[in-house]
C-alpha positions as semicolon CSV with decimal commas, in nm:
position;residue;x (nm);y (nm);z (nm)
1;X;-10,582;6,523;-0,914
2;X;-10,273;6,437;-1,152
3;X;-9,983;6,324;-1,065
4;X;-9,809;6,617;-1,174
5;X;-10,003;6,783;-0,886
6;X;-9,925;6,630;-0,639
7;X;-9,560;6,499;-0,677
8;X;-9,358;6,814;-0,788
9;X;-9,600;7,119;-0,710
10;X;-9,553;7,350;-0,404
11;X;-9,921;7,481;-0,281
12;X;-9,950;7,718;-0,029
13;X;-10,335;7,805;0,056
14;X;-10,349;8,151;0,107
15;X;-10,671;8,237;0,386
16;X;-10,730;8,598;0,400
17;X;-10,914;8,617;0,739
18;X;-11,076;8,930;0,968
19;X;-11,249;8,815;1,285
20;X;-11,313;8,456;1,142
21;X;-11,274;8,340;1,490
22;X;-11,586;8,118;1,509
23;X;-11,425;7,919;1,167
24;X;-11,093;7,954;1,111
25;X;-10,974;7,657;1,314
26;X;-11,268;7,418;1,166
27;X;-11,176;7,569;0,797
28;X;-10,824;7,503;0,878
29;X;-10,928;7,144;0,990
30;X;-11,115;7,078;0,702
31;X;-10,799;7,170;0,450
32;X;-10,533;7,016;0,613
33;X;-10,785;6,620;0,603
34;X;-10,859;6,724;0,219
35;X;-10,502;6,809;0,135
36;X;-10,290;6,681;0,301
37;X;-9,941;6,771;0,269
38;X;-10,002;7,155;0,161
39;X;-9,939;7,380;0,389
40;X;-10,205;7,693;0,529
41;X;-10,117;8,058;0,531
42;X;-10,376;8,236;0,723
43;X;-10,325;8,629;0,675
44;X;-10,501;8,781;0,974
45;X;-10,657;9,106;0,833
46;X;-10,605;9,339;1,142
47;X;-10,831;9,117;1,343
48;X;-11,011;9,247;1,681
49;X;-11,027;8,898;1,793
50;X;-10,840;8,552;1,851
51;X;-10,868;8,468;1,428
52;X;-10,462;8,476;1,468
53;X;-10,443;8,232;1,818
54;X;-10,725;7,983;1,691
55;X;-10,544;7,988;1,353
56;X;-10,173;7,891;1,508
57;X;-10,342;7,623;1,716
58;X;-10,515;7,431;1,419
59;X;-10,187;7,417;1,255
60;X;-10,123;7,726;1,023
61;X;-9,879;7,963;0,950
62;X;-10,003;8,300;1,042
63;X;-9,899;8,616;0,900
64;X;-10,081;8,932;1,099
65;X;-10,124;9,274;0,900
66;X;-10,133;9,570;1,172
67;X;-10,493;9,740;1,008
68;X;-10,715;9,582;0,775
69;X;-10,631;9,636;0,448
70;X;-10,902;9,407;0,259
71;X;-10,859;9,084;0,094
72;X;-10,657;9,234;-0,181
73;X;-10,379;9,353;0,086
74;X;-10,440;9,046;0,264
75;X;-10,355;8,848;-0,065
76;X;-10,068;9,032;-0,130
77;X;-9,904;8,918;0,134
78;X;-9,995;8,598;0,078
79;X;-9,854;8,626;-0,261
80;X;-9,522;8,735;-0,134
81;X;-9,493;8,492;0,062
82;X;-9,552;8,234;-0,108
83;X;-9,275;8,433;-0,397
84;X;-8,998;8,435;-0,132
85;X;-9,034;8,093;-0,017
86;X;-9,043;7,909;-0,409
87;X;-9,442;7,784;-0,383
88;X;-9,525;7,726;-0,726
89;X;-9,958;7,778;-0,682
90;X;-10,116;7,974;-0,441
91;X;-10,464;7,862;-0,379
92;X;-10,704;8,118;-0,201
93;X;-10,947;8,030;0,046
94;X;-11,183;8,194;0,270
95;X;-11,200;8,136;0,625
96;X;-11,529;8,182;0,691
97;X;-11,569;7,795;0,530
98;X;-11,794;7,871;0,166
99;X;-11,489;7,699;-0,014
100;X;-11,463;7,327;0,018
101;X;-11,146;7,177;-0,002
102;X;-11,267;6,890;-0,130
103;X;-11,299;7,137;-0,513
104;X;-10,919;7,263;-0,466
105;X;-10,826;6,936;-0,638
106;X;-10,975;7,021;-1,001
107;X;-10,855;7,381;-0,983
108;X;-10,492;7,193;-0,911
109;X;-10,566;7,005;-1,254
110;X;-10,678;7,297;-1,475
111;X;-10,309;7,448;-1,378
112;X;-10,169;7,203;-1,622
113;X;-10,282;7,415;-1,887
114;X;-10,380;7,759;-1,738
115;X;-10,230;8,033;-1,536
116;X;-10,577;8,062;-1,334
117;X;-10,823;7,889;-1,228
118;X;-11,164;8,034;-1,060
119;X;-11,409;7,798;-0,915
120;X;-11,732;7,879;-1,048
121;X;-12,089;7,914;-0,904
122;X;-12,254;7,956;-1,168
123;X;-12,106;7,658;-1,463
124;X;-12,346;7,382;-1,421
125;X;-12,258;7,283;-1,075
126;X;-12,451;7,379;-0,728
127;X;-12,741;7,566;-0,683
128;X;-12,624;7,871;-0,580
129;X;-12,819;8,186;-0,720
130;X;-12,759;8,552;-0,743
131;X;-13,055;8,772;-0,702
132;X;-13,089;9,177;-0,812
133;X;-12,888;9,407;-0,865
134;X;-12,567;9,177;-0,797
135;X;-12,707;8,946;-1,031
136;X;-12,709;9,190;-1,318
137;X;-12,380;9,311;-1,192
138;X;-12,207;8,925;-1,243
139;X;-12,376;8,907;-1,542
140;X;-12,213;9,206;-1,738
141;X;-11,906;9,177;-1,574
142;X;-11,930;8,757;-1,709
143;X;-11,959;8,937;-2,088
144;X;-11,687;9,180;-2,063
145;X;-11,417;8,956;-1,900
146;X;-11,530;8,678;-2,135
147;X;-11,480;8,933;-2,421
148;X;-11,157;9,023;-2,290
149;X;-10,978;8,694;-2,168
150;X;-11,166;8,493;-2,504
151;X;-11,290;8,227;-2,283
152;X;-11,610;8,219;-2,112
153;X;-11,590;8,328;-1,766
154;X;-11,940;8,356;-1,580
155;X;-11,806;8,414;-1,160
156;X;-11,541;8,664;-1,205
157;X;-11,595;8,784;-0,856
158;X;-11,518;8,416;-0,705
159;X;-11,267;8,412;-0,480
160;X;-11,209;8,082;-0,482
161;X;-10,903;8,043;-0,733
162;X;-10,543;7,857;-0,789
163;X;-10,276;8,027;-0,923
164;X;-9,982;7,887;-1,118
165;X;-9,620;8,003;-1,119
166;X;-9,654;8,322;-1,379
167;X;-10,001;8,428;-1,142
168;X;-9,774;8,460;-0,861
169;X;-9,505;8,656;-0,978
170;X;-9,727;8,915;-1,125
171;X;-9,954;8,906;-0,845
172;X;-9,614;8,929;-0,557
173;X;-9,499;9,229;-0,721
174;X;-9,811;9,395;-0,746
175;X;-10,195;9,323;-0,633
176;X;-10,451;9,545;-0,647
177;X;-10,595;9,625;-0,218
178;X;-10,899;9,825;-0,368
179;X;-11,261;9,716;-0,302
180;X;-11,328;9,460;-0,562
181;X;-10,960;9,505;-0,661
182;X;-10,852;9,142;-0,565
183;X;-11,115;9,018;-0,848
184;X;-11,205;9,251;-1,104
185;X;-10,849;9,427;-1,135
186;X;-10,678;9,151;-1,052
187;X;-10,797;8,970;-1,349
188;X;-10,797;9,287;-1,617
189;X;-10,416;9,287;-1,507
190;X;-10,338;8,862;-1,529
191;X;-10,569;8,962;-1,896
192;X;-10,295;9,268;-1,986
193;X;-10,006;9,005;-1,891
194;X;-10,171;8,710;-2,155
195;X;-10,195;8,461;-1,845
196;X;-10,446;8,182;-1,914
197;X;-10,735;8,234;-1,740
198;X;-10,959;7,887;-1,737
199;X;-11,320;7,825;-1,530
200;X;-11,445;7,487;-1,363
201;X;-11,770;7,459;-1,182
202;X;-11,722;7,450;-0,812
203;X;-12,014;7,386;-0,552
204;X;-12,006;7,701;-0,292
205;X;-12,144;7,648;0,076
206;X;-12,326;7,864;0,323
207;X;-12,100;8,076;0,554
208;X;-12,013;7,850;0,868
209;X;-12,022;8,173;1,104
210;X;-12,131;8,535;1,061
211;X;-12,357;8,684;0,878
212;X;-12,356;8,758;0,470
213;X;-12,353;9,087;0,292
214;X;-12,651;9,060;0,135
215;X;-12,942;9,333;0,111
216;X;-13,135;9,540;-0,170
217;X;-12,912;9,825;-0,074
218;X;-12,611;9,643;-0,039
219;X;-12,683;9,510;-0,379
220;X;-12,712;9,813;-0,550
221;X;-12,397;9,954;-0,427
222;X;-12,200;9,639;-0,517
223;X;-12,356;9,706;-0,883
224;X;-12,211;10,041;-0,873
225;X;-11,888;9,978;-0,728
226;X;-11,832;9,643;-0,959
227;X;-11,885;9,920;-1,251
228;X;-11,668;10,170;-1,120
229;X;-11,377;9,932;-1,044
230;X;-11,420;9,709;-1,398
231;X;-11,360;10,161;-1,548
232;X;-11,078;10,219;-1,301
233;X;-10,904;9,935;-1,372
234;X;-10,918;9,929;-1,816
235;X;-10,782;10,287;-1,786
236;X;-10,534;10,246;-1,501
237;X;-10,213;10,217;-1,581
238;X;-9,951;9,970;-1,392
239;X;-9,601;9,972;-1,421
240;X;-9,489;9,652;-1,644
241;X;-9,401;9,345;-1,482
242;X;-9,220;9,061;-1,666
243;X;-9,452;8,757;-1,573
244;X;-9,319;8,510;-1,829
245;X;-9,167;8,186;-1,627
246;X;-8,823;8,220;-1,518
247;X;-8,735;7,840;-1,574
């Protein structure tokens, strides 16, 4: 990581979190050895469980939302946050421990000269695969964004990202709750407000606890739904929000 990085940057990792109990406290362990020095945010998504308890006791700030509202409302909290207190990146990271802080390092770097930064599963690093229907789905939602933004993007669904000082603005006064919202309209927005959106490879892991998503039918609605929201959210309108940098 630069120097720049680390000496005069404020990161706050954001942790959107909903009954993550059985790996929010080792996740939390895991960031605060890799990066030392930041500090955690862990929004508890209208848990059931003790996500919020276990999260205090390894050493994070935790903000709880009353009902689940999704990572997207999760993350705009987070954003806020992180707006009212003068963090200049928010990093997000999941709680359920695919994300290794140990990769939240080069995302800091590609700040110096981007808005954004998405880890990547899919540019030349891991061996992570997408299978079916969600694989087409990443695939023509890779051309379109890379169309739009004028950079190759190929994981615009990763929620592993960093976001620099213009990101959070725009995000804190608005950020889409929607399903896929947090990802696909997230981006077509920081695209509307000419942030710079930049990619770098990132190694994903296996879930620590719970089970995944996956299935043929679960597949094929993703496929529909990415679709759907990618429509929704070129002819939504939002109202305009200055995102240049105040400094």
């Amino acid at each position: 990581m630069s120097s720049t990085s680390v000496t005069t940057r404020r990161v706050l990792i954001v942790m959107p979190a909903l009954n993550e109990q059985a790996s929010v406290g080792a996740v939390i362990s895991q960031v605060k050895q890799s990066l030392p020095g930041m500090d955690v945010l862990v929004v508890d998504d209208g848990s059931s469980d003790d996500t919020a308890k276990l999260a205090r006791a390894a050493g994070a700030e935790v903000a709880r939302l009353a009902v689940n509202l999704g990572v997207g409302g999760a993350m705009r909290t987070g954003f806020r946050y992180a707006a009212a207190r003068g963090y200049d990146v928010v990093v997000q990271v999941d709680a359920d421990g695919q994300h290794d802080p140990g990769e939240v390092a080069a995302l800091l770097d590609a700040l110096d000269d981007a808005d954004i930064a998405i880890g990547s599963r899919f540019a030349g690093k891991g061996s992570y695969k997408a299978s079916g229907p969600r694989k087409y789905a990443m695939v023509a939602l890779s051309v379109v964004f890379s169309r739009l933004a004028k950079t190759k993007l190929t994981d615009v669904t990763s929620g592993f990202k960093a976001m620099g000082p213009r990101a959070i603005k725009l995000f804190a006064a608005y950020y889409p709750a929607e399903y896929l919202g947090d990802t696909v309209e997230s981006l077509v927005m920081a695209i509307r407000a000419e942030l710079k959106i930049k990619e770098i490879p990132v190694i994903m892991r296996e879930r620590a606890a719970g089970t995944p998503s996956h299935s043929p039918v679960k597949s094929a609605i993703y496929l529909g739904r990415a679709g759907l929201a990618l429509l929704l959210a070129l002819v939504r309108r939002r109202p305009a929000v200055d995102s240049s940098d105040s400094a």
